[in-house]
C-alpha positions, 0 to 999 in steps of 0.5 A: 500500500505505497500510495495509502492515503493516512489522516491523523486526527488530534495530533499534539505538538509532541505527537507530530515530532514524533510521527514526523520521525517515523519513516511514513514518506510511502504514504501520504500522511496528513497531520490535524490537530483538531479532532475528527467531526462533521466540520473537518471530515472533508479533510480525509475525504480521500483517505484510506486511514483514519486516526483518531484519539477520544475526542472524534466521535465517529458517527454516520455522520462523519463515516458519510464523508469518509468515502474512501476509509477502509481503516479507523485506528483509535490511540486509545484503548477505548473505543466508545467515541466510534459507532463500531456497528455503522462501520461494520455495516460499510466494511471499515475495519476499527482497531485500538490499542488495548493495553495503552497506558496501563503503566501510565495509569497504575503510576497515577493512582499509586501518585494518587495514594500517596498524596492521600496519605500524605494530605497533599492536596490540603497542604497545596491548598493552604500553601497557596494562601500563605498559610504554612501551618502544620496542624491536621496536615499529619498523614501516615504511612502506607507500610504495614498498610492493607490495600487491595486492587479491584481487577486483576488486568494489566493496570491492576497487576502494575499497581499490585506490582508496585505495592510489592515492591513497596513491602506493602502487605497485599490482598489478592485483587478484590479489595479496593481503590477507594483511597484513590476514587476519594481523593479524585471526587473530593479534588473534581467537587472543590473545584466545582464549589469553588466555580459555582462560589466565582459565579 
């Protein structure tokens, strides 16, 4: 497929480095940072391949103007943004990434962990009103700790992997991972109150 025709849709200035690096003088390979919808569909009009990211919703609409696309590539691992049954009806072949960012994710959440442990986020929040008191900032220590990890699929085993090899005591792959849901809600509702507060 020397002459195939590629659009890239959501591409990131980092990203675009790195295709550009890539060897993909073959093809013809556009760039576009915007995600994929019905006001840029015309823009791989011709292609033969299509990548996207989360934000392109890939619905009839836009499939309608992607007369030549046999091939959608997501670089996700999801692939709830594409209506896969409109493009099996058309004969285009959807592909994705399953075990994208399992590292990247299990690190977050293990960050995640620590700043709860540690009262980060209540630290963070007081150093930047200049207050540097210390009192109800004391966290504890994860050693000796119990945690579990709900699912045993790639991001799952990198956690418990770290928990190893942080001589935490371990529970199979049942318990859970609300330390990390907590500290998520309580940072996503004080950003929430503090925008309906600014309104």
């Amino acid at each position: 497929m020397p002459d195939t025709k590629v659009v890239f849709f959501e591409v990131e200035d980092w990203a675009r480095d790195f295709l550009a690096g890539r060897g993909l003088d073959p093809h013809q390979v556009k760039l576009i940072a915007k995600p994929l919808d019905e006001s840029n569909a015309h823009e791989a009009a011709d292609a033969e391949v299509v990548s996207v990211f989360i934000y392109s919703r890939v619905g009839s609409a836009v499939l309608d103007k992607l007369e030549s696309v046999r091939l959608i590539a997501t670089r996700s691992t999801g692939y709830d943004h594409i209506d896969l049954a409109e493009c099996e009806r058309r004969g285009i072949t959807v592909c994705n990434v399953p075990r994208y960012g399992e590292n990247t994710v299990a690190e977050h959440a293990f960050a995640l962990i620590l700043a709860l442990s540690r009262k980060l986020k209540t630290a963070i929040t007081r150093t930047n009103q200049l207050d540097f008191s210390l009192e109800g900032l004391r966290g504890f220590d994860l050693k000796d700790k119990t945690l579990g990890v709900v699912g045993a699929g790639g991001i799952g085993l990198q956690l418990a992997e770290r928990i190893r090899l942080d001589d935490w005591q371990e529970v199979a792959f049942i318990i859970l991972l609300i330390l990390a849901a907590v500290a998520v809600i309580d940072w996503v509702s004080g950003r929430l109150r503090r925008r309906i507060i600014a309104a």
